[in-house]
N, C-alpha and C positions, 0 to 999 in steps of 0.2 A: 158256523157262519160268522160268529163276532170277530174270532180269529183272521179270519178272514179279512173283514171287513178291518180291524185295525191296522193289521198289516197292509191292504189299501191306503188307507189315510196316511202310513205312515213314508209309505214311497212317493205317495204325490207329495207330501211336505218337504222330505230329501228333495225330489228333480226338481221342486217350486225352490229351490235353495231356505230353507225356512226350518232346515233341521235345528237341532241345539247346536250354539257357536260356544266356545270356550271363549273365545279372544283371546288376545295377544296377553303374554304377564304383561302388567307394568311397569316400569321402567323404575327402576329405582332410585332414591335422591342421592347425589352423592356424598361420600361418607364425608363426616365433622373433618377439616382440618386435610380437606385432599389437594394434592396440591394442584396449581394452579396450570393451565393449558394440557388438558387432559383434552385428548379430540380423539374421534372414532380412530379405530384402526383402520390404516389403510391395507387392501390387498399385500401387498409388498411386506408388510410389518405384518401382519398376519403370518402369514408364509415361513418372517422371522422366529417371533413369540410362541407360536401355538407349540411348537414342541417343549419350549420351553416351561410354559405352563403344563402341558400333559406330564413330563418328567415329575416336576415338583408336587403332582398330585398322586403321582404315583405312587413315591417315596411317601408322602405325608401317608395313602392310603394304607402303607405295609406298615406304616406305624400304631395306626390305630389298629389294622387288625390283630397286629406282634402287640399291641401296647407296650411299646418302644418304642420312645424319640429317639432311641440314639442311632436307629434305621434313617430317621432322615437326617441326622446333623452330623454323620457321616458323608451326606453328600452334600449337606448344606453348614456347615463347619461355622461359618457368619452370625445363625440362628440361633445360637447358643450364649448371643451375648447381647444385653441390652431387653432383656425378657418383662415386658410390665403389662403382664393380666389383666388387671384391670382396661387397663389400655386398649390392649388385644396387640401390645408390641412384640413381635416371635414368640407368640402363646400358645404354639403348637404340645406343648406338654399339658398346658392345661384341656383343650378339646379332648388329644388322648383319655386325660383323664374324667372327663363325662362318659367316655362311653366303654369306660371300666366296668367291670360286671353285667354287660347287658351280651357277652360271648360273641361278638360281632365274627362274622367268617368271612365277610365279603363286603363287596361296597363301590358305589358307581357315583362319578363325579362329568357333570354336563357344567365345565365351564363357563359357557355362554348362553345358561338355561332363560334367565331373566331380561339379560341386556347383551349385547356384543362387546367386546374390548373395547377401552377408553386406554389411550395412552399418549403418554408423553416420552418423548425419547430424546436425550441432550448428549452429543457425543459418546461417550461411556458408558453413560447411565443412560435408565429406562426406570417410566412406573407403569405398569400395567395397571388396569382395575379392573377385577373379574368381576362379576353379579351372577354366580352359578346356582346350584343344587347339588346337594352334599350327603347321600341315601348310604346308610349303611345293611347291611344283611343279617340280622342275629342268630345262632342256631335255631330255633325256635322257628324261623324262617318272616317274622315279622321285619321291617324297618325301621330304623332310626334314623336323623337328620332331617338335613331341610335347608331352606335359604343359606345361602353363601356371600357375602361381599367381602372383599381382599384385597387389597393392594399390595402386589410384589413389586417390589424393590430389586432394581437387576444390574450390574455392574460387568462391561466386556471384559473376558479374564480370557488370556490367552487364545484367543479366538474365540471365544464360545459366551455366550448369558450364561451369567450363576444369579441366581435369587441370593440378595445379600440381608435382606431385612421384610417381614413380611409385619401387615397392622390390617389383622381385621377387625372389622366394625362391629362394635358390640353392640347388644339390645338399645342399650340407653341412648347411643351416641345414631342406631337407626332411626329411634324415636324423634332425638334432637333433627335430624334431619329431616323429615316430613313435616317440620313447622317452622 
């Protein structure tokens, strides 16, 4: 009968709309030092970017899982130069190397888990800034990762976007930005 009876309660709660709400994530602050006329993606640009962005998470993902950057700087050739970790300026060898030893097999990247694309686009160039979620899969079958913010740097090269300079936002400088 309690059975019952909670399983009552708990359907009047759902159809009263009064179940648990997660809410929306928060919107993240923008990173230290982003630059300036960063505005929503429009559909149009959207349409443009988003392969662009899924490509370059692709590559970075076959990198952490090979732990091998040179899987992505093969297709991103640019990334290889001007590297300040600290920073998070083209640190993609350092991320790899966090998730050395933890066997990663697999791994799922939601771009626009946080926020939607913010972008600036001036002739040639483009800055996206992504606010994703960045899960990796370990044998073991646990997860690793988490929060994502990034700014790719994109330059038209023979018709096509290449990401030419990537600056994710480190700890300190997410911090700095919430105050």
């Amino acid at each position: 009968m309690r059975w019952l009876m909670a399983g009552a309660v708990c359907l009047t709660l759902f159809l009263a709309g009064c179940g648990v709400h997660t809410g929306a994530n928060p919107v993240p602050p923008l990173p230290v030092g982003a630059p300036a006329g960063l505005q929503a993606i429009t559909p149009e640009q959207f349409v443009q970017f988003h392969p662009v962005v899924n490509r370059y998470f692709y590559y970075r993902k076959q990198a952490v899982i090979a732990q091998d950057v040179a899987i992505l700087h093969r297709e991103y050739p640019d990334l290889k130069q001007g590297t300040d970790v600290r920073a998070g300026i083209n640190a993609e060898s350092d991320t790899i190397a966090q998730y050395k030893g933890l066997a990663v097999i697999d791994g799922n990247v939601e771009p626009e888990h946080y926020a939607r694309f913010l972008v600036r686009e001036d002739g040639n160039n483009a800055v996206l800034l992504v606010n994703g979620l960045e899960m990796y899969l370990r044998k073991d079958f646990g997860e690793s990762g988490g929060q994502l913010q990034l700014l790719l740097f994109l330059e038209y090269r023979s018709g096509v976007w290449t990401v030419v300079k990537t600056d994710e936002t480190t700890l300190a400088e997410y911090h700095q930005g919430l105050h």
